[in-house]
C-alpha positions as CSV (number, residue, x, y, z in Angstrom):
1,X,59.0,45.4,-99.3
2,X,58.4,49.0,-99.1
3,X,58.5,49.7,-102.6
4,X,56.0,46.7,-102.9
5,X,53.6,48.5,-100.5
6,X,54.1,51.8,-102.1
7,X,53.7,50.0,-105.8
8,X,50.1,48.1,-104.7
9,X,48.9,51.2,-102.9
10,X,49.1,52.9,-106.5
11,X,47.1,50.3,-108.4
12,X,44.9,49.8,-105.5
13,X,44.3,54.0,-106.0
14,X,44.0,54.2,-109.4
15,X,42.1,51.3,-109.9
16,X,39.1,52.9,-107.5
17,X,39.4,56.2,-108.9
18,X,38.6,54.9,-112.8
19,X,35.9,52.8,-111.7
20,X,33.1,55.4,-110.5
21,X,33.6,56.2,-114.9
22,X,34.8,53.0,-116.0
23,X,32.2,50.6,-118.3
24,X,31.7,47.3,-116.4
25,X,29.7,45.4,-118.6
26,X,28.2,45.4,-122.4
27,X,24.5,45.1,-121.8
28,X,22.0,45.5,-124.8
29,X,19.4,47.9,-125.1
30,X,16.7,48.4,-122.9
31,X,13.0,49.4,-123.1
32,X,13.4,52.4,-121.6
33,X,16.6,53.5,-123.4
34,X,14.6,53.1,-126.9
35,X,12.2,56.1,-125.5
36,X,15.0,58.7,-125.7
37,X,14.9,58.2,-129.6
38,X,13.6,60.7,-131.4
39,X,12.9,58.9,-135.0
40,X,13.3,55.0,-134.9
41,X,12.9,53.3,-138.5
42,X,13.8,50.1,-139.5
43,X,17.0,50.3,-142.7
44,X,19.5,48.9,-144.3
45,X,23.3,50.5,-144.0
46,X,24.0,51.5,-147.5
47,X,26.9,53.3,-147.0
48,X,29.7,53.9,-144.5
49,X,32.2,56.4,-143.8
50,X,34.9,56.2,-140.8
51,X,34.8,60.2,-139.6
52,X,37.6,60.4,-136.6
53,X,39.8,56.8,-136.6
54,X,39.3,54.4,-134.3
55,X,36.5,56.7,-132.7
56,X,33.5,58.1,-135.0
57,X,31.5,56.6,-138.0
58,X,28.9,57.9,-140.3
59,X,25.7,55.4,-141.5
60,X,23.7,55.9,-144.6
61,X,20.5,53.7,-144.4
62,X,18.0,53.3,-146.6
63,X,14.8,53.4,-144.8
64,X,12.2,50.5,-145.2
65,X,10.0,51.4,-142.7
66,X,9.5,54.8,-140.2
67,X,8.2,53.7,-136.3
68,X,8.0,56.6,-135.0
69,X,9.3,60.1,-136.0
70,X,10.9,61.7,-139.2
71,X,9.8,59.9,-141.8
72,X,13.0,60.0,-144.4
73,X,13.9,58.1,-147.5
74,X,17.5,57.8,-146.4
75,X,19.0,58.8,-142.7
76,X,22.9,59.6,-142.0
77,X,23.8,58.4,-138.8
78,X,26.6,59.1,-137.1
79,X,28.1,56.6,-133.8
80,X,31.0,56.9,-131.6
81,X,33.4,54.2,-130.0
82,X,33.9,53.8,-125.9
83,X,35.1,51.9,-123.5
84,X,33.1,48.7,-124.7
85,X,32.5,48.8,-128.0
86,X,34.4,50.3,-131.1
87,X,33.2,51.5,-134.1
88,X,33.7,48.9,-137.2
89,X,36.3,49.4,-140.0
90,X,34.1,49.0,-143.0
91,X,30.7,48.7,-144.3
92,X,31.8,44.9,-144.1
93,X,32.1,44.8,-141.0
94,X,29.1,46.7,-139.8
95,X,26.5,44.4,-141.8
96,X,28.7,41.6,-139.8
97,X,28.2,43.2,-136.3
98,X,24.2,44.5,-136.9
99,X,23.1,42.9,-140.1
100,X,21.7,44.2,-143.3
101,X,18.4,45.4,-141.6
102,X,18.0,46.5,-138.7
103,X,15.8,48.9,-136.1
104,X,17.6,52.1,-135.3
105,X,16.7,54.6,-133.1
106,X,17.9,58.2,-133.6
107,X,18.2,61.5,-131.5
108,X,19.0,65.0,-133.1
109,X,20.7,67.0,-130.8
110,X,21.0,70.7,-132.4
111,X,17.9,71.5,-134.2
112,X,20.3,74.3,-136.0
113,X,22.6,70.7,-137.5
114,X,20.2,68.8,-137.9
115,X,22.0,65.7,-137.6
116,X,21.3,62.3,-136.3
117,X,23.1,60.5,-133.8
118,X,22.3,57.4,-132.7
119,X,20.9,56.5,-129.5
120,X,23.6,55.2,-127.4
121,X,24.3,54.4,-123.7
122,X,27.8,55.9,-122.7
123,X,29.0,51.6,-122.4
124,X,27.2,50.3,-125.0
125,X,26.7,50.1,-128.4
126,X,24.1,52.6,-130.5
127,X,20.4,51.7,-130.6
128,X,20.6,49.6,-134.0
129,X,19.4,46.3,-133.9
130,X,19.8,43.7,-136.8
131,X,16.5,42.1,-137.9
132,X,18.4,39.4,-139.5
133,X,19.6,36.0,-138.8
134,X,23.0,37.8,-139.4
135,X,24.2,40.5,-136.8
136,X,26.2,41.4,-133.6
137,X,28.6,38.9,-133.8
138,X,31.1,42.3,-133.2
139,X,29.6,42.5,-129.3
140,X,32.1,40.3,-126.9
């Protein structure tokens, strides 16, 4: 019996020290999140490279339309996993999960770089929407 207590009283402490960082629940974008991007334009993924496994991805899109921002023939976008959402295997598999046109909404961090980064909630996926019939069928 005292090992039981002793066993609960560990889960019971680890599982409220993750929470305060873990994700709870996939939401989609909001509003107000679209207003941190920098350039949004409205592509289609034309190429796709996995940069770290499991965890990083780089987007070529060919850019229909600028919204707001940079106005580029093509954008490379790069988009990280976490806790909710992992980056998809191929370029397959992204036109699966957002289409093969979407909205996406960009940020570039280092002026010095100059590289995009999608917008992206630390639980959620990156600011790219599909504006096709098709698209995130990879969100659970």
């Amino acid at each position: 019996m005292k090992s039981f207590v002793s066993f609960m009283s560990l889960i019971v402490g680890l599982s409220t020290s993750s929470n305060a960082l873990a994700c709870r629940l996939l939401e989609p974008f909001h509003d107000k999140d679209k207003e941190k991007a920098t350039t949004v334009f409205v592509g289609k993924p034309i190429n796709y490279s996995i940069t770290q496994k499991d965890k990083a991805a780089k987007i070529t899109f060919s850019v229909v339309k600028t919204l707001r921002g940079e106005n580029r023939k093509t954008w490379d976008v790069s988009i990280v996993s976490n806790a909710n959402w992992q980056v998809p295997k191929s370029l397959d598999e992204l036109k699966k999960c957002f289409g093969t046109k979407a909205e996406v909404g960009v940020t570039i961090p280092t002026q010095k770089t100059k590289e995009a980064v999608a917008v992206q909630e630390i639980c959620n996926p990156p600011y790219i929407i599909s504006l096709t019939s098709k698209g995130m069928n990879c969100i659970p």
